[in-house]
N, C-alpha and C positions, 0 to 999 in steps of 0.2 A: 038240101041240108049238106051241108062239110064232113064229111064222112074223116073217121081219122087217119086214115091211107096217105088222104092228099093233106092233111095237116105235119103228118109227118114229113111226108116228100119236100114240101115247103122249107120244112126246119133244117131238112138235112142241104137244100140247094142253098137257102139263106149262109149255113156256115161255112158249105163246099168255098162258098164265093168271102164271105169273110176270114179266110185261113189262108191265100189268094192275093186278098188284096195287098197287104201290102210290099207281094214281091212285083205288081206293078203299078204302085206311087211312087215317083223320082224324089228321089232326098229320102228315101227310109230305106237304112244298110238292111242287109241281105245275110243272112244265117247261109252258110255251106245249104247247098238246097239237096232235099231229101222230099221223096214221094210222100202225101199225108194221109195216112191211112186210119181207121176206124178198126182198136183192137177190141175184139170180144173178150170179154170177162167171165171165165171160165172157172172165179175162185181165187185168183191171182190180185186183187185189186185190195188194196189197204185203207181206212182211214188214218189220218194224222197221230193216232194214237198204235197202229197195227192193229185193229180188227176188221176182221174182212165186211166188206161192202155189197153184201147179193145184189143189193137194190140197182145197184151201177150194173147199164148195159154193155154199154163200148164207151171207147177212152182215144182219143183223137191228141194229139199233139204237136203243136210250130214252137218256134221259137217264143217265147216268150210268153205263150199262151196252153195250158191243159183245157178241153173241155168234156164234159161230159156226160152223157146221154144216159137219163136214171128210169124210174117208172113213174117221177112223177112230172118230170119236163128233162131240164136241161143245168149243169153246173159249168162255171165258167170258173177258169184258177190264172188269173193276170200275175206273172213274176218277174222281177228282174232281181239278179246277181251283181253285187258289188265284192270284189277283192279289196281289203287292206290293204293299204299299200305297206310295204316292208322299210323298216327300219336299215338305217348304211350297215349297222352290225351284223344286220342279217341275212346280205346279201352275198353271203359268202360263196354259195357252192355248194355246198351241201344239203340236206335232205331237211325240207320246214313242212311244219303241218302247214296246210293254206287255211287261212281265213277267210272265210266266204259270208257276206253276210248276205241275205234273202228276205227280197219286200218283198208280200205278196196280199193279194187281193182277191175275193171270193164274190163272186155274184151267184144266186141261185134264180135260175127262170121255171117257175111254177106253170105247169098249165092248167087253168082251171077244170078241175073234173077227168083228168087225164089219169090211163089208166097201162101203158107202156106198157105189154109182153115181149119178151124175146121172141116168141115164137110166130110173133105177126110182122115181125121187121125181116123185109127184103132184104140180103146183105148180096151184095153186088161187087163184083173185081175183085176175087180172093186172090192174093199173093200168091206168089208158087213156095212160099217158105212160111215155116211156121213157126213159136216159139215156145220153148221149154224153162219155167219158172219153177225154181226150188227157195221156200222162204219157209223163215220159222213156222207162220201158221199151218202150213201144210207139208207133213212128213213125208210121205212118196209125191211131192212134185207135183206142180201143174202142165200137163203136155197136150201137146196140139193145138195153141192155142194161135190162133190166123186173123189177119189181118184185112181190109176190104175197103175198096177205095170209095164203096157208098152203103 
């Protein structure tokens, strides 16, 4: 029987490798490249509305893709950013709000009968730095909050 150890280990190489890919398919541009790391959720994590998220474990991020590892599988957030294009009046010099519009896309992967703890996930390659989150939901700050490359 598939213990959940190696079901996880699976989920975590399956995305190591699709986060990956496309910095080596030829013809797909390339984001300034930065290390991907898996940040633990310490309290720090929002829904689309600002209420925090226990259920989110760790929060992985590429270009173009958030994904993220809950207690009951897996959330994927597919976006991409369009700029307005500016107006000849407005291209003066001086200081414009930007207009950004944002398509984005949600997939949720359920795992049947899956019951994700923090405290059973191996976290592997801690960063030598960590981060300090100050947000409305939480008055003294989220600190220590580290990053891991599995």
């Amino acid at each position: 029987m598939i213990n959940l150890r190696n079901i996880l280990l699976l989920i975590f190489c399956s995305i190591f490798v699709s986060i990956h890919a496309a910095e080596k398919t030829p013809g797909i541009s390339k984001a300034p490249s930065i290390p991907n790391f898996f940040t633990e959720n310490k309290g720090q994590m929002v829904d689309l509305n600002g209420a925090p998220v226990p259920f989110v474990l760790f929060k992985a991020e590429s270009p173009g893709l958030n994904m993220f590892i809950t207690e009951k599988g897996l959330t994927y957030m597919f976006f991409k950013a369009e700029e307005e294009e500016k107006k000849d009046n407005e291209k003066d010099g001086g200081f414009e709000d930007e207009n950004i519009e944002i398509e984005w896309n949600r997939v949720d992967v359920l795992l049947k009968g899956a019951n994700i703890k923090k405290e059973n996930i191996i976290k592997e390659g801690k960063s030598p730095y960590f981060r300090q989150f100050f947000l409305g939901h939480c008055a003294n700050g989220v600190g220590q909050v580290s990053d891991y490359e599995k």
